[in-house]
N, C-alpha and C positions, 0 to 999 in steps of 0.2 A: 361552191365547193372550193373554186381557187382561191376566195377570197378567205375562208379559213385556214388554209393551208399557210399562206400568207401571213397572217398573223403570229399563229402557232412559229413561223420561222422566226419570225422578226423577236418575239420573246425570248426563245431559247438563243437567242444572239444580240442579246443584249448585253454579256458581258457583267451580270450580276454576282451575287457571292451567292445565291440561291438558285439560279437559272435551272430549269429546269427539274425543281424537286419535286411537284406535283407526277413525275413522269417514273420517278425512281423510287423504287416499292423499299420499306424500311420498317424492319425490325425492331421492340422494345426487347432487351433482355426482360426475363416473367421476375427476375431475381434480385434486390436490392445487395450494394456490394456495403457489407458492414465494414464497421469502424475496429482499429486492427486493437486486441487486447491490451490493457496494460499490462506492467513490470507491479506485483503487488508480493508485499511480506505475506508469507504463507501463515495463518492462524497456529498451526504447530511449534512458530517462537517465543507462542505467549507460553510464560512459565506459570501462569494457574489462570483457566479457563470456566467463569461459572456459567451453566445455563441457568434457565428458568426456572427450572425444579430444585435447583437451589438457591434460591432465593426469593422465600416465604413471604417477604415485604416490597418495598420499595428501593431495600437496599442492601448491603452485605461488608460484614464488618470483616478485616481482615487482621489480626493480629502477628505482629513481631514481634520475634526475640532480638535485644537490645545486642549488637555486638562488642566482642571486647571486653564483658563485662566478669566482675569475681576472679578475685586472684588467690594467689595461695602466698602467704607473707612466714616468714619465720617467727616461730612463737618462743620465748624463752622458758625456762623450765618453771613451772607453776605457774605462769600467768594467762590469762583468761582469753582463749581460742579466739581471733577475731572473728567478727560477724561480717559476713556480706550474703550478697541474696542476688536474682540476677531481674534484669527491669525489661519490661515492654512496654511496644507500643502499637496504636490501632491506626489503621487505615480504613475509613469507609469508601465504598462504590458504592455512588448511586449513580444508574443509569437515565442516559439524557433521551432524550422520545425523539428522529428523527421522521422524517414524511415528505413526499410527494403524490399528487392526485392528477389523474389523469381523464379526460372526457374526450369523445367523440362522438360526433352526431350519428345519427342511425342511416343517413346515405352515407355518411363514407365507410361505414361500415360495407352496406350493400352495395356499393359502387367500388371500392377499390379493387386492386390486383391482388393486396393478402389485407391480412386482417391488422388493422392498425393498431387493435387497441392491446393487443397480445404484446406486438413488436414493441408499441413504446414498454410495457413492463419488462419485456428484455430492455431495455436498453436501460429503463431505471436499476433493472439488479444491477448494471456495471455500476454505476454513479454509486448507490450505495456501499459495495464493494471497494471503490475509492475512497471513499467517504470514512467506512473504517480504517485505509490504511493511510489516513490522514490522522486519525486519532492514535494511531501507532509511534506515526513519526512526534505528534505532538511531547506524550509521553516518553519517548528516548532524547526529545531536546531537554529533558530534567536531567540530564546526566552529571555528574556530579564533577567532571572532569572533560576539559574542551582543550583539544591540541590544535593549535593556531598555524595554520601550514599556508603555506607563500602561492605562488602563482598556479603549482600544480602540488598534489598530494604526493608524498614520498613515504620512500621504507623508513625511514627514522620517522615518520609522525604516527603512523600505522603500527610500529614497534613500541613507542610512546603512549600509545593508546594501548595497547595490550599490556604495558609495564603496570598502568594506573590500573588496571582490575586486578594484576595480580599481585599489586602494592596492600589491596585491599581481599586478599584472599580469592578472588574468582578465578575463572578459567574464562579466557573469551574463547566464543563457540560460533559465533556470529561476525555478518562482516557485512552490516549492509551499506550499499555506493549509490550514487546519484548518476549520472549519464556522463557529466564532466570527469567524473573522479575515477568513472571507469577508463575513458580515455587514458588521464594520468597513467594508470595501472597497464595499458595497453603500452605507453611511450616508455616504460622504464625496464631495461635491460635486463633486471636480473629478472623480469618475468616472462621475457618475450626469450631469452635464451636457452632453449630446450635444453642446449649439452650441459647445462647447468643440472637444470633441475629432474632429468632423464627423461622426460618426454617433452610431447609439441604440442599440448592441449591448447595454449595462448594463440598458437599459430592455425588451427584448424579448426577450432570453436569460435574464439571472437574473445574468449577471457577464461581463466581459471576458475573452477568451481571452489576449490579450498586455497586459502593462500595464509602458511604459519597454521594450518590446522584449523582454520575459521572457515565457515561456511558461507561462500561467497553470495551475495543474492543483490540482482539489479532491480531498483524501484523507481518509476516512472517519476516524472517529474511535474506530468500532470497528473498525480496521484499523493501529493503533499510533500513529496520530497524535496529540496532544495538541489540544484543541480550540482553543486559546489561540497556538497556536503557528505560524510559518512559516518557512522555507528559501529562501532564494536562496542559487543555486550557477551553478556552470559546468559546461555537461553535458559538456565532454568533459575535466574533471581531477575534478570532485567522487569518484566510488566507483566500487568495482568488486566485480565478482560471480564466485563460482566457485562451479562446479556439477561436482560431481562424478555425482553421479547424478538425475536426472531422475525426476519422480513418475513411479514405479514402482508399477503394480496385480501381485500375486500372488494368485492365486487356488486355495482349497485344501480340502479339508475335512475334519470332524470326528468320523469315522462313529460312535465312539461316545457322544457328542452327539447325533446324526442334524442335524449344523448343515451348510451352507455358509458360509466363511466369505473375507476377502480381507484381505492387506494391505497398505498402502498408505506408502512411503517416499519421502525424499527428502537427497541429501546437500547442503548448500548452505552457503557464507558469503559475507558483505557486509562491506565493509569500506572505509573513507574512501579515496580516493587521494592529495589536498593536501589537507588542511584550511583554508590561507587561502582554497582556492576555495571552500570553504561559509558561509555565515552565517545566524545562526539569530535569529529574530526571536520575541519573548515580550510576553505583553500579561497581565492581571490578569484 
């Protein structure tokens, strides 16, 4: 009996980075600690949205009206009214098929803490959810008009960009920032000075929701945004969305595998509507 006791000392004084953990009772939290949300463009930017039920095919034609076009000219007396007419044109959407597939064996099913094969489909709706606001941003990099801004983004490139939509008849309604470009927006004076602008929203939020009447919105940067980068548009000409298919769970299994497994699609494209109504703002 001395000579266990003995031992047991000489262990727990040995001076380890473990010493003594077999002795000390330890807790798993039951709860995995998830991964924190993105910053994503809310789908109510897109200025025409098709689902599935409207679109009979593979794809979905979108016609314009030609801007600018037909004028009224002076006619002299008796001579022959001029002729003009007004022109369009088409845009197709066809939707691109995205996917990921998920398996899991059927012990870790019956051996885990929760159920994994759920949790991974949570975690693919986020990636798909990115994944569209990656074809978001793609679609406003067509923007028809890019103001080249220096180290940080300013009121004159931001004013610049709202000049060029309403050069072109729009209304910027929109004002989406990258993480850097918020910052900018944080360092510069006429927005951090409440007695300016009659209140402290910069000062007690973190940034302005509206700035010049645009609807301010932060998009991650692990979500296709460019850190460096911003967009002002007009939300109801900037892009437009076809969705052929809607994330789709299928659920199926492996048996000679002994997996459960699921897959997960979606058909979808983004695609500019006027591009004068976008402008795209870059900083270094």
């Amino acid at each position: 009996m001395a000579e266990s006791y003995q031992y047991l000392k000489e262990f727990i004084g040995l001076g380890l980075a473990t010493e003594g953990q077999l002795l000390v009772p330890r807790q798993i939290y039951d709860n995995i600690v998830e991964e924190v949300g993105k910053a994503l463009i809310p789908r109510s930017e897109a200025a025409l949205y098709f689902g599935p039920a409207q679109i009979p095919g593979s794809s979905i034609d979108v016609d314009l009206e030609t801007v600018n076009i037909m004028d009224v000219r002076v006619i002299a007396e008796g001579a022959e009214i001029w002729l003009d007419q007004p022109e369009f044109s088409s845009t197709n959407l066809r939707p691109t098929k995205y996917g990921a597939a998920v398996r899991i064996t059927r012990e870790m099913l019956e051996d885990g803490k929760w159920n994994l094969l759920d949790y991974s489909l949570r975690i693919l709706g986020k990636r798909f959810a990115e994944n569209e606001n990656s074809l978001v941003i793609t679609a406003l990099d067509g923007a028809a008009n890019t103001v080249s801004g220096g180290a940080a983004v300013t009121v004159p490139n931001i004013t610049r960009a709202m000049q060029y939509l309403e050069d072109s008849d729009y209304k910027p309604t929109s004002f989406v920032v990258g993480p850097e470009v918020l910052k900018d927006l944080r360092d510069t004076d006429l927005f951090t000075d409440f007695s300016r602008s009659g209140n402290n929203e910069m000062l007690t939020r973190g940034f302005l929701g509206n700035i010049f009447g645009m609807n301010v919105m932060l998009t991650s940067a692990n979500a296709g945004m460019t850190s460096t980068s911003a967009y002002v548009f007009d939300r109801e000409h900037g892009y437009m969305m076809a969705e052929k298919r809607t994330i789709t769970i299928e659920n199926f299994d492996l048996p000679s595998y002994d997996m459960s497994a699921a897959a997960v699609t979606q058909r979808i494209t983004v695609a500019a509507l006027r591009t004068s109504s976008i402008a795209k703002i870059t900083s270094t």
